[in-house]
Structures are given as C-alpha cells and as structure tokens.
C-alpha positions as CSV (number, residue, x, y, z in Angstrom):
1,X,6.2,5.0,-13.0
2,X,8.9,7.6,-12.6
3,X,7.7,8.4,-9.4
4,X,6.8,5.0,-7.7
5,X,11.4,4.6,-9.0
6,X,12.2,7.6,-7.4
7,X,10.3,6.9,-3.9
8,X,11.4,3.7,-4.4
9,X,15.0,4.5,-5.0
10,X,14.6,7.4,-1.5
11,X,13.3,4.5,0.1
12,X,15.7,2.0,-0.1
13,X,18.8,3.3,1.3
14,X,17.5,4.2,4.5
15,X,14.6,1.9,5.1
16,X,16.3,-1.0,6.7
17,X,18.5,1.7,8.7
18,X,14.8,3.2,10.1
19,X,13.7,-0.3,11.1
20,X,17.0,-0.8,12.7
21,X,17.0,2.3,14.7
22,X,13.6,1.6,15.8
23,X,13.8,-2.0,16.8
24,X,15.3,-3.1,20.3
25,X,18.8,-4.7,20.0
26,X,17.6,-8.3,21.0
27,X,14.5,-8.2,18.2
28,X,16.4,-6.3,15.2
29,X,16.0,-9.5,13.4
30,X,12.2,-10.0,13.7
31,X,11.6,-6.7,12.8
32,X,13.5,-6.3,9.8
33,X,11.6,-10.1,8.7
34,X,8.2,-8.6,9.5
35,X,9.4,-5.6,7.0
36,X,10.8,-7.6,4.4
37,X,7.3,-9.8,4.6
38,X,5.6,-6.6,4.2
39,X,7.0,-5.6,1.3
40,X,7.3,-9.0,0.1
41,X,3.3,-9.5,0.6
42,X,2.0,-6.5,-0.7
43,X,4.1,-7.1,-3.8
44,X,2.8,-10.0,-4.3
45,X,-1.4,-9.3,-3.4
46,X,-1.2,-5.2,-4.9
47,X,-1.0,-7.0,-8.9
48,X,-3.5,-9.9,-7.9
49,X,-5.8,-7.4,-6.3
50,X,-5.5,-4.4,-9.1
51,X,-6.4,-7.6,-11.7
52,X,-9.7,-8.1,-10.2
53,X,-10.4,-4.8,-9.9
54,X,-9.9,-4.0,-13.6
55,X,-11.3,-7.3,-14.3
56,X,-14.6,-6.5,-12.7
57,X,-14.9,-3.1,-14.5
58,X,-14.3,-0.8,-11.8
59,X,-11.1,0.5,-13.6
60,X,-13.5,3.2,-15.1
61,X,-14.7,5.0,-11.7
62,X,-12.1,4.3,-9.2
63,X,-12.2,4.0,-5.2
64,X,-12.8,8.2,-5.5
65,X,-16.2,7.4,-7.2
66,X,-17.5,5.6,-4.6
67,X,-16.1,7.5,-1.5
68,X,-17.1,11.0,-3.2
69,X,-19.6,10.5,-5.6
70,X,-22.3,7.8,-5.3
71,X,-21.2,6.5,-1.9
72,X,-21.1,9.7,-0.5
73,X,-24.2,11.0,-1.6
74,X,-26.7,8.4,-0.3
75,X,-24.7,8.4,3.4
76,X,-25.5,12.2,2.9
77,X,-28.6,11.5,2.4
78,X,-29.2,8.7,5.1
79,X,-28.0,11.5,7.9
C-alpha cells in the first residue's frame, strides 16, 4: 500500500499537466474527461473484478500460475 501512495502521490501532480501537453489546444477538454473516466472506471471495475477473483478461488495461484505454470506448459506441449 505504501507504494501504490507513493506512485499515486508522483502521479498526481503532473498527470493532468502530461495530458495537457499532449492534447491539441481545441480538444484539451475531451482529453482530460477521457482521463478522468479512466481513472474513474478502473476505480470503480479493479475492486468488483479482484472480488470475483478471490471469490472464485483463484486468489491462491494468481494470473503467474496460469501464464507460467499450467498454461504454459500444455502450449509447450501443443507446439
């Protein structure tokens, strides 16, 4: 949790200053909603989304599991 603060606390200051300086002059508004709804949906979904993955057991062998272990073993084996 310390982490996720201090990236979040780099973050903020000069986030809406990046989107700025990338964004044209005539669509700085639309591009600092669409980031603001990005940030807004994926804090909204990442909780909903890390419940049902807890919730369906998968908590105890995470994404790593399947993209290393099992997952990567029987595409090994299908090439």
């Amino acid at each position: 949790m310390v982490i996720f603060a201090l990236g979040e606390t780099m973050l903020s200051p000069w986030g809406p200053a990046l989107v700025n300086e990338i964004a044209p002059e005539h669509l700085r508004g639309r591009y600092n909603a669409a980031a603001g709804l990005a940030w807004g949906v994926s804090g909204t979904l990442a909780p909903a989304i890390t419940a049902l993955y807890f919730n369906d057991h998968l908590g105890d062998c995470g994404p790593w599991y399947w993209r290393h272990g099992a997952g990567g073993r029987s595409a090994h084996a299908a090439a």
